[in-house]
C-alpha positions in Angstrom: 7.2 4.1 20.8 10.2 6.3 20.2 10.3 8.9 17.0 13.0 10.2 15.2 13.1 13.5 13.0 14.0 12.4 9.0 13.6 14.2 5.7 12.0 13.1 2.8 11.3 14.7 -0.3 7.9 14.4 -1.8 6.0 15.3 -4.9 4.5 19.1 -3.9 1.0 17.7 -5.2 1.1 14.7 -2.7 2.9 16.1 0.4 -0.1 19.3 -0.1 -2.8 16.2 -0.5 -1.4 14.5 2.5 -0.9 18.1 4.5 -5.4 18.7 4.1 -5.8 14.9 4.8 -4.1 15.5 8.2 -5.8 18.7 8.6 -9.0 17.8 7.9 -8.3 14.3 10.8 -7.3 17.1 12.7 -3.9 15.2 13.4 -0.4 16.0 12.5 1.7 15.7 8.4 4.1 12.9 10.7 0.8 10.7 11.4 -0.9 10.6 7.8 3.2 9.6 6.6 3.5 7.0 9.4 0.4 5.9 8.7 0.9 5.0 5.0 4.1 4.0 5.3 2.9 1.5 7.8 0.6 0.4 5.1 3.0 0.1 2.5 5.2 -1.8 4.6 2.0 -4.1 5.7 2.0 -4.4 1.7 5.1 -6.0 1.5 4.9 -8.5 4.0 1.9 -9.7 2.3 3.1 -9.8 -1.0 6.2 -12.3 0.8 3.5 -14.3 2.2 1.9 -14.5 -1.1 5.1 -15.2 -3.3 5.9 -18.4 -0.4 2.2 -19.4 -1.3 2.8 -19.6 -4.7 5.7 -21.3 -4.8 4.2 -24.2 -2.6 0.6 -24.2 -4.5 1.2 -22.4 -8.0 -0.1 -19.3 -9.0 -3.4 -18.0 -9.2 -4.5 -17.4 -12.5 -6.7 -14.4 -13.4 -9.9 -16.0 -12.6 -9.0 -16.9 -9.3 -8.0 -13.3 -8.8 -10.9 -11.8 -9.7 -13.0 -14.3 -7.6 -11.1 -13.3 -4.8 -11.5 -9.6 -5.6 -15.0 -10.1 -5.9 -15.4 -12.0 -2.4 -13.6 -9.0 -1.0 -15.6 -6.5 -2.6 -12.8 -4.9 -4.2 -12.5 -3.7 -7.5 -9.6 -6.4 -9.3 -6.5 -4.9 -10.8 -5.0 -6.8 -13.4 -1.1 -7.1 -13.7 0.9 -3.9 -15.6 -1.1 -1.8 -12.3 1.1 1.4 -11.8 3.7 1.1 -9.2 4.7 -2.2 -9.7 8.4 -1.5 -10.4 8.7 0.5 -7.2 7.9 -2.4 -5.0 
């Protein structure tokens, strides 16, 4: 896979968090940042998946969710969860 050089700007307390994370993994800054975006990206194809599965079936409502989050053994977030107007 090819790479190309960009610049982003970052918060100084998350790109220092993300510079120990690599450090301590003993890998490069460019790995941890590919590595969650790849994740956040992940995110939003599951969040399409989820939006075409509630359009065809309804939504879930909050009990379903926290079954779910249960089953996963996940802690459940209700809805107003920060980030949600980035996405």
């Amino acid at each position: 896979m090819s790479s190309e050089r960009v610049t982003v700007s970052l918060p100084d307390d998350l790109r220092r968090a993300a510079q120990r994370i690599a450090e301590e993994r003993g890998t490069s800054f460019s790995s941890v940042v590919a590595e969650a975006l790849t994740g956040w990206m992940r995110g939003r194809l599951v969040d399409a998946w989820l939006a075409d599965h509630q359009a065809a079936h309804g939504a879930f409502d909050e009990d379903e969710l926290r079954a779910l989050a249960a089953d996963a053994g996940v802690p459940y977030v209700g809805p107003g969860r920060a980030g949600d107007s980035a996405a």
